[in-house]
C-alpha positions as a printed Julia matrix, in Angstrom:
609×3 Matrix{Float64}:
  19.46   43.98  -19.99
  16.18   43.95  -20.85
  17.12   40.92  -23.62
  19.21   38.91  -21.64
  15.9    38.2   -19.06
  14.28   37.13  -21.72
  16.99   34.55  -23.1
  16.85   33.43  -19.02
  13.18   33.07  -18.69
  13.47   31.39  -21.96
  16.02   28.55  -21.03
  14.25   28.56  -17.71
  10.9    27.62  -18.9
  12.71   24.69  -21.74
  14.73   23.28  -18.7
  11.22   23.05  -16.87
   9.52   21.19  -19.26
  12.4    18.8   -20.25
  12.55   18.03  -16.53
   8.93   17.26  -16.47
   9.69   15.06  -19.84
  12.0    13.16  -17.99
   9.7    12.84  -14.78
   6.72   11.47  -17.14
   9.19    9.04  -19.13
  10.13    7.63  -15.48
   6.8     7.21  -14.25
   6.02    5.46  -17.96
   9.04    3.14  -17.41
   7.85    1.98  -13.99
   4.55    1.14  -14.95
   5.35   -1.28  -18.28
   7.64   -2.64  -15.83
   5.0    -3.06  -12.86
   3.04   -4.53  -15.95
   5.28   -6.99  -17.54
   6.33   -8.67  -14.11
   3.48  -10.79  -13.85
   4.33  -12.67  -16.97
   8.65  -11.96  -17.38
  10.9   -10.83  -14.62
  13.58   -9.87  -17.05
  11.28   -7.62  -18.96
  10.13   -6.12  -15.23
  14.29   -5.8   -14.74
  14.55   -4.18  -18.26
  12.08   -1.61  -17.96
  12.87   -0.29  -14.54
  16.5    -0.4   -15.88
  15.5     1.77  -18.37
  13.54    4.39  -15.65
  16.69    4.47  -13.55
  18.81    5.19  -16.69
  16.33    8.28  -17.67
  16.14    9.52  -13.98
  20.32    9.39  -13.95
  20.65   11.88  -16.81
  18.07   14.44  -14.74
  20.63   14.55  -12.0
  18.13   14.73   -9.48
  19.19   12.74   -6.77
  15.65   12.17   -5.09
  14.31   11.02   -8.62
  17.08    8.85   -8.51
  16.46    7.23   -5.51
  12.94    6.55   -6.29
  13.74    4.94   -9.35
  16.67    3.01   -8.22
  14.44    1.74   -5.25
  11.83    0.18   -7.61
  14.6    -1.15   -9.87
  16.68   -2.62   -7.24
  12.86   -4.52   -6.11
  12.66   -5.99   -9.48
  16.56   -7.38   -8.94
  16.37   -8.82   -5.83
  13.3   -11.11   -7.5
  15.87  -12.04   -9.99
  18.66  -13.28   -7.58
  20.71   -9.97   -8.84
  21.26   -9.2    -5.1
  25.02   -7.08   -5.34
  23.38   -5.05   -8.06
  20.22   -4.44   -6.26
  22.47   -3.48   -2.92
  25.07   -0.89   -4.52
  20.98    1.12   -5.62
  20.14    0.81   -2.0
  23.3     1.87   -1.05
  22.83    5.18   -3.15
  19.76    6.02   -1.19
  20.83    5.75    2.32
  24.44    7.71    1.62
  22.29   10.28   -0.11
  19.93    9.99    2.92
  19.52   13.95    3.05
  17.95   14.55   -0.21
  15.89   11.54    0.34
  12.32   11.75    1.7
  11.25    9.4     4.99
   9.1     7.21    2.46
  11.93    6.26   -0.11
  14.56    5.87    2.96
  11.62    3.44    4.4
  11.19    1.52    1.58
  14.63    1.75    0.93
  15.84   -0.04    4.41
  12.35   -2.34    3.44
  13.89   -3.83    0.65
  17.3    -4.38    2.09
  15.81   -6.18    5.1
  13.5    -8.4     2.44
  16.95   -9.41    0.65
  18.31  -10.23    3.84
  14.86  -11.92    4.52
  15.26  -14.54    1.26
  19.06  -15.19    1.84
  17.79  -16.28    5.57
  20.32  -13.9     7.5
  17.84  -13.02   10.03
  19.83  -10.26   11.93
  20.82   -7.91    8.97
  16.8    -8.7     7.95
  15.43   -7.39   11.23
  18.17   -4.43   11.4
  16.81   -2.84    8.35
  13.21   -3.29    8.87
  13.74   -1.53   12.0
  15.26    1.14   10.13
  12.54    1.51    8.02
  10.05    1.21   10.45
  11.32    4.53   11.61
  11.03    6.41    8.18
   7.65    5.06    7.67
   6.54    6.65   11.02
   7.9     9.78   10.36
   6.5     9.95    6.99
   3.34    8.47    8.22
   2.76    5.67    5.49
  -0.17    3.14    6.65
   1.06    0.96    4.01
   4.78    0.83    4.68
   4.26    0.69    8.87
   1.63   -1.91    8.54
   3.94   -4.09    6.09
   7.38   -3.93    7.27
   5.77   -4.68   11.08
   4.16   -7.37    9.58
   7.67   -8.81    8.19
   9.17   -8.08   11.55
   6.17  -10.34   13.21
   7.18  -13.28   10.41
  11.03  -13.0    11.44
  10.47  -13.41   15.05
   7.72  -16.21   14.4
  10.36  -18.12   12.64
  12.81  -17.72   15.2
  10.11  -19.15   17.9
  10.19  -15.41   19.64
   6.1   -16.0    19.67
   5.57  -12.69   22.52
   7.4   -10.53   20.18
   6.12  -11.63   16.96
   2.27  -11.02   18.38
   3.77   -7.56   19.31
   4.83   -6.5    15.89
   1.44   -8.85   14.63
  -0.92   -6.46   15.94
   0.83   -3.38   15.26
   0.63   -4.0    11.57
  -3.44   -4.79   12.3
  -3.44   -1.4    13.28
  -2.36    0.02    9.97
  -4.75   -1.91    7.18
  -7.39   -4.62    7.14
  -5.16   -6.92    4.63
  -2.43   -7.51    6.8
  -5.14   -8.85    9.17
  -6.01  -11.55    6.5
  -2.21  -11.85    5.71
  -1.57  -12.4     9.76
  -4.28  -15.34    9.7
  -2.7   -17.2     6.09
   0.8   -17.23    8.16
  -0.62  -18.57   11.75
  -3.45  -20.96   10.7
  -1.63  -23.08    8.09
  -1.15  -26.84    9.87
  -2.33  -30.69    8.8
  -5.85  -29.64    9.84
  -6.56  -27.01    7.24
  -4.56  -29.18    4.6
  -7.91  -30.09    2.19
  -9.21  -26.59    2.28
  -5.39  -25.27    1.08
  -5.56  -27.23   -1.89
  -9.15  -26.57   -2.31
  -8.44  -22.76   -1.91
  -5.12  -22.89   -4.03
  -7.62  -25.14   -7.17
 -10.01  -22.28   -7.22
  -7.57  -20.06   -7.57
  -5.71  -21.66  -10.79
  -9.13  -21.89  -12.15
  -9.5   -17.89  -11.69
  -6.27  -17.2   -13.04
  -7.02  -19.08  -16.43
  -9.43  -16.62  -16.85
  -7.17  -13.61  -16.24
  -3.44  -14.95  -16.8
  -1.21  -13.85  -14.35
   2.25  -16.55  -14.42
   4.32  -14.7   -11.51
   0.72  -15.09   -8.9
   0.58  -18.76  -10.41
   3.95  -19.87   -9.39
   3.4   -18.86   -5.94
  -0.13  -20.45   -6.11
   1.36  -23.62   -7.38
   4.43  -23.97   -5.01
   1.44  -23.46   -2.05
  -0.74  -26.21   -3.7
   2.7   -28.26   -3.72
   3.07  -27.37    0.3
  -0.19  -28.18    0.94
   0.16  -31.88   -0.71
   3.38  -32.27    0.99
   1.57  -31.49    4.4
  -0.79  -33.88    3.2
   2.02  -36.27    2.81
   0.39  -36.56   -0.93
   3.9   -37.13   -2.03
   3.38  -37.63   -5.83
   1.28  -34.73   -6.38
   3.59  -32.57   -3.86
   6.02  -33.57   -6.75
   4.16  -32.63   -9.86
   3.08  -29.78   -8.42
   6.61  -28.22   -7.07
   7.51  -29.24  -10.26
   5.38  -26.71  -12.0
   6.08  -23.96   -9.94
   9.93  -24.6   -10.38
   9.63  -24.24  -14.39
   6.93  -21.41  -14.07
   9.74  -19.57  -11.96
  12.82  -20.66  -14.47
  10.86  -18.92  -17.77
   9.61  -16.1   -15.7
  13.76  -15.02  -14.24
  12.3   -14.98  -11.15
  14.45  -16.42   -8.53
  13.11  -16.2    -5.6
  12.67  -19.68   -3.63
  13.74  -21.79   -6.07
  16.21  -23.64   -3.58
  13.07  -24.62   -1.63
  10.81  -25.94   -4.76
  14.02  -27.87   -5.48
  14.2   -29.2    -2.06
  10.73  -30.09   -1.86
  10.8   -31.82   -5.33
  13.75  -34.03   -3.56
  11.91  -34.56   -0.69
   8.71  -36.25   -2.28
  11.09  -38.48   -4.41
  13.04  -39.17   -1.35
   9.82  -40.36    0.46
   8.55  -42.23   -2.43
  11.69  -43.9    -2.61
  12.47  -42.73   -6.32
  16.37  -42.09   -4.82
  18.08  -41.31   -8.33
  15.5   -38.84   -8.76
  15.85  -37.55   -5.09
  19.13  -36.56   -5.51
  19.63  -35.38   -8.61
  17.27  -32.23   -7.32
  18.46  -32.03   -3.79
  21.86  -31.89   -5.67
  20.77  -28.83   -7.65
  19.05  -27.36   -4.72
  22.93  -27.11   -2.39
  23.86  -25.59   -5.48
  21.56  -23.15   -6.11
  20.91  -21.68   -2.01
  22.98  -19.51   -0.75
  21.1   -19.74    3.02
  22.58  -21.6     5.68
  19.79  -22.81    7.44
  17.88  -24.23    4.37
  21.14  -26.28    2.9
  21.63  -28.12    6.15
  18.1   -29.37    5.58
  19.07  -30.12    2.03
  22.03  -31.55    2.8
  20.73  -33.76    5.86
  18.13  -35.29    2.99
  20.93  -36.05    0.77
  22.86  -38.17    3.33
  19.58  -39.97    3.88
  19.4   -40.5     0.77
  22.45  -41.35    0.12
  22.49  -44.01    3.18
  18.89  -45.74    0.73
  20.82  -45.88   -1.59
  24.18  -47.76    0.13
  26.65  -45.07   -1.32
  27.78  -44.43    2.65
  30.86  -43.07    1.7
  28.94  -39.75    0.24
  26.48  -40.11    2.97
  29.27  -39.84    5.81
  30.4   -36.65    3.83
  27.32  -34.91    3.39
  27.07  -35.83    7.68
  30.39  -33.84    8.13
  28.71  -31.17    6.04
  25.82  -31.05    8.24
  27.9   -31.02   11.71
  30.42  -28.44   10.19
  27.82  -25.98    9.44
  25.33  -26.67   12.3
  28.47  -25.49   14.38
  29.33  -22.7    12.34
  30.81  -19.54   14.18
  28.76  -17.47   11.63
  25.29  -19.29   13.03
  26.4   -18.5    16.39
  27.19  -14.41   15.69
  24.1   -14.39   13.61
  21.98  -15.56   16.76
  24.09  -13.33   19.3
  23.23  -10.15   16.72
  19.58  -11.21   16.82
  19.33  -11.67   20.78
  21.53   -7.86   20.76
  18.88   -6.22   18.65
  15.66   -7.82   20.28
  17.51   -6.78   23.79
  17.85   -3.07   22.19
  14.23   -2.85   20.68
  12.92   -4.44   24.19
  14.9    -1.52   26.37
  13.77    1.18   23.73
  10.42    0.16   24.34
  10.85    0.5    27.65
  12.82    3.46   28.17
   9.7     4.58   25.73
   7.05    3.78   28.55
   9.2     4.96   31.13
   9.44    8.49   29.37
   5.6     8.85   29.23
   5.16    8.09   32.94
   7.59   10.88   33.77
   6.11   13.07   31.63
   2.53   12.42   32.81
   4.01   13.1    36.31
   5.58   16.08   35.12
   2.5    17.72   33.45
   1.1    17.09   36.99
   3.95   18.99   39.01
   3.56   21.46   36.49
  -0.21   22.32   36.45
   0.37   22.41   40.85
   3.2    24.73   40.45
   0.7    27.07   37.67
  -2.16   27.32   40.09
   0.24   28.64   43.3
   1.73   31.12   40.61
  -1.2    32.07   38.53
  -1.7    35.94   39.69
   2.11   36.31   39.24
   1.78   34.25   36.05
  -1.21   36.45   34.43
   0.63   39.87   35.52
   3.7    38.89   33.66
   1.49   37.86   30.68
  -0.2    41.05   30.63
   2.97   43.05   30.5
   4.71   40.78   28.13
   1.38   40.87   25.6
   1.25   44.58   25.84
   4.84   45.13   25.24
   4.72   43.15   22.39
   1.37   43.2    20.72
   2.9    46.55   18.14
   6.05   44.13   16.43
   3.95   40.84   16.02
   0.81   42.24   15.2
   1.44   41.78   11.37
   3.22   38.58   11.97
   0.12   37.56   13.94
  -2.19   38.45   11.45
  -0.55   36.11    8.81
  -0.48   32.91   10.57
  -3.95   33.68   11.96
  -4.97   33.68    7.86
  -3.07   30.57    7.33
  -4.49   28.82   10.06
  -7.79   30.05    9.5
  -7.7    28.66    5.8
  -6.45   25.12    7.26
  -9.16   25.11    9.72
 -12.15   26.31    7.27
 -10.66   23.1     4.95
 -11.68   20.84    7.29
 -14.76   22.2     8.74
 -15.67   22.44    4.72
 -15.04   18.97    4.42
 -17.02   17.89    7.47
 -19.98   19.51    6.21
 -20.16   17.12    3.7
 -20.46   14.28    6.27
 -23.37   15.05    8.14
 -24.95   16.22    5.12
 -24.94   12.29    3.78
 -25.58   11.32    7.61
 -29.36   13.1     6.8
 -30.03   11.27    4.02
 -28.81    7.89    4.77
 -31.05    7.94    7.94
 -33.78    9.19    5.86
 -33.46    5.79    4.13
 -33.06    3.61    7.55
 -36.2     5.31    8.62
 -37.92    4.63    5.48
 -37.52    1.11    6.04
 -38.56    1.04    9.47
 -41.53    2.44    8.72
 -42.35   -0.42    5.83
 -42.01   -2.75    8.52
 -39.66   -4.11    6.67
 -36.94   -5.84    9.25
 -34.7    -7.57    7.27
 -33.83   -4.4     4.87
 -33.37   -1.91    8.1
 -31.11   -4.5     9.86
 -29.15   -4.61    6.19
 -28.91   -1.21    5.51
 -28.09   -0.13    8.93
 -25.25   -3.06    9.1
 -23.92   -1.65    5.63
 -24.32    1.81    6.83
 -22.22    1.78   10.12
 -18.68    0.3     7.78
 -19.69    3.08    5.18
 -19.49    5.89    7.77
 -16.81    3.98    9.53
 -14.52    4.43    6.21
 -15.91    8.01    5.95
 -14.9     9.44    9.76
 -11.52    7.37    8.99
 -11.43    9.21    5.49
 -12.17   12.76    7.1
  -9.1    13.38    9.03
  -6.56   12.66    5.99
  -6.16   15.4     3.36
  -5.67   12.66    0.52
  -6.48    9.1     0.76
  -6.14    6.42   -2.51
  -7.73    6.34   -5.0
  -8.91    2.71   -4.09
 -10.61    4.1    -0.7
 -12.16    6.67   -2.53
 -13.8     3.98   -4.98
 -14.74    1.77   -2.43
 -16.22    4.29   -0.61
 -18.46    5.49   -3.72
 -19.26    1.89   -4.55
 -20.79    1.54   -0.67
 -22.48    4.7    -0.89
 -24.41    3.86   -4.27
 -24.94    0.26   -3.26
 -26.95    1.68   -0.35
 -28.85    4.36   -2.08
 -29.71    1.35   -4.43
 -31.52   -0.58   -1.58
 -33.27    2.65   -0.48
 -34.77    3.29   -4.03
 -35.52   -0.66   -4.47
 -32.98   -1.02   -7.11
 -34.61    1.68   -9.78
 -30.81    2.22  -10.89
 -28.23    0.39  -11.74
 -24.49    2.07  -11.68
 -21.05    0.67  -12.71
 -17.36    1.88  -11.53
 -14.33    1.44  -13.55
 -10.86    2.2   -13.92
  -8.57    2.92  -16.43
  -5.55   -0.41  -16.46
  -3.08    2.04  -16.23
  -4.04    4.09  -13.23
  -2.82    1.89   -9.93
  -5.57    2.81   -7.46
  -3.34    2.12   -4.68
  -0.48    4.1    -5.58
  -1.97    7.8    -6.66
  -4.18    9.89   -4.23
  -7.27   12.36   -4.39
  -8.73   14.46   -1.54
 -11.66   13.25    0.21
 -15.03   13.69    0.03
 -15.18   15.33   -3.68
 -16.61   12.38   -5.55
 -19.33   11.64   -3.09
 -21.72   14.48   -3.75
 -21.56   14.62   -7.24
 -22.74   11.01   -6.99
 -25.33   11.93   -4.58
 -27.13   14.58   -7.26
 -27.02   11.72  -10.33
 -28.98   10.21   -7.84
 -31.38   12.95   -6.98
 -31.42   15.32   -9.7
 -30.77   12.99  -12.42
 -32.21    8.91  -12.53
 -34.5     9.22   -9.6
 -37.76    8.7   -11.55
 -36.08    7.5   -14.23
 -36.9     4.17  -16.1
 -33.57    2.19  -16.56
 -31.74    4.98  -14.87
 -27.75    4.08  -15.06
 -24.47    6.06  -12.93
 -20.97    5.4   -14.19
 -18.46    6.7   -12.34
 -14.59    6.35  -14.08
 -11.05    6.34  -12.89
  -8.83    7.41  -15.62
  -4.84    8.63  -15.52
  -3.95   10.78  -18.31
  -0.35   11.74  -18.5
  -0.33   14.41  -15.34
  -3.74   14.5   -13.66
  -6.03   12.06  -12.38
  -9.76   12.21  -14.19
 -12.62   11.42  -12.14
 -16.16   11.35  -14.77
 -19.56   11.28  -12.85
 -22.2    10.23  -15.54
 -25.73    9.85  -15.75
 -28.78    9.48  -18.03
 -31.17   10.94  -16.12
 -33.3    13.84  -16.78
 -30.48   16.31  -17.62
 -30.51   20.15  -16.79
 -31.22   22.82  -19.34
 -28.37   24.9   -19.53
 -28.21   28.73  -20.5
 -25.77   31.4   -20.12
 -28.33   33.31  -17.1
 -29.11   29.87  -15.18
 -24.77   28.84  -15.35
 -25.22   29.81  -11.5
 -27.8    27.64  -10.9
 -26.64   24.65  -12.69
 -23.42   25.09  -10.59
 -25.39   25.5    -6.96
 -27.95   22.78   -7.98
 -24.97   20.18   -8.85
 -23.93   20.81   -4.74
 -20.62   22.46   -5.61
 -20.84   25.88   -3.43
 -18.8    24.06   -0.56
 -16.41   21.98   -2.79
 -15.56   25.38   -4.95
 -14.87   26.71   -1.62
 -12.86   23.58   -0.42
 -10.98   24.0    -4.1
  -9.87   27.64   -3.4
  -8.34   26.48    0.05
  -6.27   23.31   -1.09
  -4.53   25.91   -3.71
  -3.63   27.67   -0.65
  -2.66   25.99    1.49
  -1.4    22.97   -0.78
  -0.72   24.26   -4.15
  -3.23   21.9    -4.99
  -5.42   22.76   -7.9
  -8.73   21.08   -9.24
 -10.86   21.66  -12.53
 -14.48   21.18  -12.27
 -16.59   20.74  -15.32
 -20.47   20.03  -15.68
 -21.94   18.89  -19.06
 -25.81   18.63  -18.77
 -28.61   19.13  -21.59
 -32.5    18.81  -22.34
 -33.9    19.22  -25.59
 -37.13   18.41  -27.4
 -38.03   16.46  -24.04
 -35.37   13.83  -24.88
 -33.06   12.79  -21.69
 -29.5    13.54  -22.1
 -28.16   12.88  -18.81
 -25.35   14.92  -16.98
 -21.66   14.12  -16.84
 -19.3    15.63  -14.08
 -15.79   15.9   -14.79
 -13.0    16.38  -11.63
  -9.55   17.09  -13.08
  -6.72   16.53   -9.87
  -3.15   16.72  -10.28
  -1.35   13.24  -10.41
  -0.57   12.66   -6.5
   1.15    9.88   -4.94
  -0.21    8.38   -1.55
């Protein structure tokens, strides 16, 4: 007996580790191919392949969703669009072992390869869908993207009301989809110049730091902005570019519409051989109704130039036939049924919180005629039950007690760093010196603006976090008239967007380099690093300040004069109440009065956001 639990905790503990193997080779996978699609789609497709194929022999079906979502991404890019849909398909009939965020991105993806193809209503029936799963896993990132696609569908179908709607409900969720919102509605002839100005400066950047899949899209917009322009022979040269940029990368993805364009400029500059030899290989490479009747309509003009009418008049039945097509028509009665169904949802919506509001009323009307009656039966119910859920009672009130002394913990922190960033406003003020208070305090207000916004998550990205650290220590440089100099960095394979920390840990480590370690220091310097190695997340706080002489009887003191009593505390509670364990480790040193600094190390375990 006593041999055979051995031989179980044994095989146990191997199928554990094999499992996390197989987790780690996925995550691997997903990264070279994250990496190599900026340069080759078909090593992005390769790689992810190769992540799917590792998270099929687990048998876990949520692994296999994940990876199948981020491989089917890299195939709709490549045109591969039945392969990419029998991956999605996986997901949403295995729906139950799925969580909200991979059905989200799941229904995301679908509606974006609906979205390229131009068949609007499946496109806006599956970002609906995923709108949904995003809410009820509450991702920022996923709500504030797929309403942002929803706002681009109905702008192209001239629903303006509803595409504001969905507009500002994506501005709600993240600051970049308020810069995305203004590149989609201010485009026109009057901003033509700064375009191609804008798109120049940005070819010049990426010679620097090569990126082919970025420059594609940057040189198909320079292209669009010539065309605008009506700049027809460098609309040419430039669509031109972007087309062969696109062919050697595998990436498919609007390649009807560079060919179209290229067409277009020849057809303008009269260059009709040209014309439509690549409006010819546009109708044969788009599979989207809408955009080959425009193709199609240039190649009767084209040929009508060029006085072959014969083809011309064809190409004009072409155009009729599919301008009348039943399919068009079902498309736009779909559309007009789902805006009609999202429009009465959103009503019924509003229409459910009045009556509710006038039910709470009723409600509290009916409590105050029945209170006495109310309190005796409370009384009597709460004595005759206090015995049975006293233990019950006492375990939840531990639970919730833990929960609440995590964030109370973590607001401490805040006001603590509210002192001493007034301290610094007052300093100025004092000097006299105007123009510093007015900066500081102008910097200060978005700095606590990120940190009250950070202070109700329990994780936030790693990219927040950064930011936030990089705000805080450009600050505490004004204060101190720039007697430091610091420097943040990131390892190229941690995505700061992707993995999460808590809040609030890095931020007073930072704050005692500051004080305890360069203030007073010539040349003082604070790195802070970002690092991913294999399963945990590495966060090194460095300085080479005055350093702290360290021996076994002052350990204590080393630890309470680094400012980690609360985090310790805030440590012990996310293992509780999130499994969530942390490593802290402080390396400091002073000998023969030579400065060895102090370095900070936060070990977290690898968390997505």
């Amino acid at each position: 007996m006593k041999n055979s639990a051995l031989l179980f905790f044994f095989f146990s503990t191997v199928a554990t580790l094999l499992a996390q193997t197989d987790n780690a080779s996925v995550d691997n996978y997903l990264n070279l191919a994250k990496t190599h699609s900026t340069s080759k789609q078909d090593s992005a497709v390769y790689y992810s392949n190769l992540a799917y194929s590792v998270a099929l022999k687990t048998k876990d079906t949520s692994l296999i969703g994940q990876a199948g979502y981020f491989h089917s991404y890299y195939l709709i890019q490549s045109g591969a669009y039945d392969e990419a849909e029998k991956l999605l398909d996986f997901n949403i009939t295995h729906a139950a072992n799925m969580s909200d965020r991979v059905l989200g991105s799941t229904h995301y993806s679908y509606g974006n390869r609906y979205y390229t193809e131009e068949v609007y209503d499946k496109a806006l029936e599956h970002y609906l869908q995923g709108l949904s799963f995003y809410r009820e896993a509450n991702n920022k990132q996923g709500l504030s993207r797929t309403n942002l696609q929803l706002g681009v569908v109905y702008d192209k179908l001239g629903k303006k009301e509803l595409a504001g709607f969905f507009y500002e409900q994506s501005l709600r969720y993240s600051e970049r989809a308020r810069q995305m919102h203004t590149t989609k509605i201010t485009r026109g002839s009057d901003s033509t110049s700064q375009n191609i100005e804008v798109s120049k400066a940005m070819l010049q950047e990426l010679e620097k730091e090569p990126n082919n899949r970025i420059k594609a899209n940057v040189l198909f917009n320079l292209g669009k902005s010539y065309f605008e322009g009506k700049q027809w022979q460098n609309a040419a040269a430039y669509f031109q570019k972007s087309y062969a940029l696109k062919t050697e990368l595998g990436v498919a993805e609007h390649l009807d519409k560079n060919l179209f364009y290229i067409g277009q400029s020849y057809l303008e500059l009269g260059q009709l051989e040209s014309a439509i030899a690549y409006l010819s290989l546009a109708t044969n490479v788009s599979k989207k109704r809408n955009q080959k009747v425009m193709i199609e309509t240039a190649l009767q003009q084209a040929y009508e130039k060029s006085g072959e009418y014969q083809k011309a008049l064809h190409y004009a039945k072409r155009v009729t036939r599919m301008k009348d097509s039943l399919n068009t028509l079902r498309e736009n009665d779909r559309i007009a049924e789902i805006t009609s169904q999202f429009e009465t949802e959103k009503q019924a919506g509003e229409i459910k919180v009045l009556e509710a509001n006038s039910l709470l009323k009723d409600v509290k009307l009916n409590n105050q005629k029945n209170i006495l009656f109310a309190i005796a039966i409370g009384v009597l119910l709460l004595l005759s039950s206090l015995f049975f859920a006293y233990n019950r009672h006492k375990t939840k009130q531990q639970l919730q007690f833990s929960e609440m002394t995590r964030k109370l913990l973590q607001m401490q922190l805040n006001p603590h760093f509210l002192f001493n960033a007034l301290n610094g406003i007052q300093f100025f003020i004092k000097q006299n010196d105007t123009k510093k208070s007015s900066r500081y305090i102008s910097n200060f207000s978005g700095l606590m603006r990120n940190i009250l916004e950070n202070s109700v998550e329990k994780f936030i990205s790693i990219e927040e976090d950064a930011e936030t650290i990089s705000d805080f220590l450009a600050l505490q440089q004004l204060v101190h008239n720039n007697a430091f100099t610091f420097s943040i960095t990131m390892d190229e394979n941690l995505d700061p967007q992707v993995y999460a920390i808590p809040p609030m840990f890095t931020q007073p480590f930072v704050e005692n380099a500051i004080i305890h370690g360069v203030r007073g220091v010539k040349n003082g310097h604070i790195l802070v690093n970002y690092s991913l190695e294999g399963d945990v997340i590495k966060i090194e706080i460095k300085d080479n300040g005055k350093g702290i002489v360290t021996k076994n009887k002052d350990a204590n003191t080393l630890h309470k004069s680094m400012g980690t009593s609360i985090t310790k505390q805030r440590m012990e509670n996310l293992l509780k109440t999130e499994n969530y364990p942390i490593t802290l480790e402080v390396v400091s040193s002073k000998e023969e009065n030579v400065d060895h600094g102090t370095q900070v190390t936060l070990t977290f375990i690898k968390k997505y956001i």
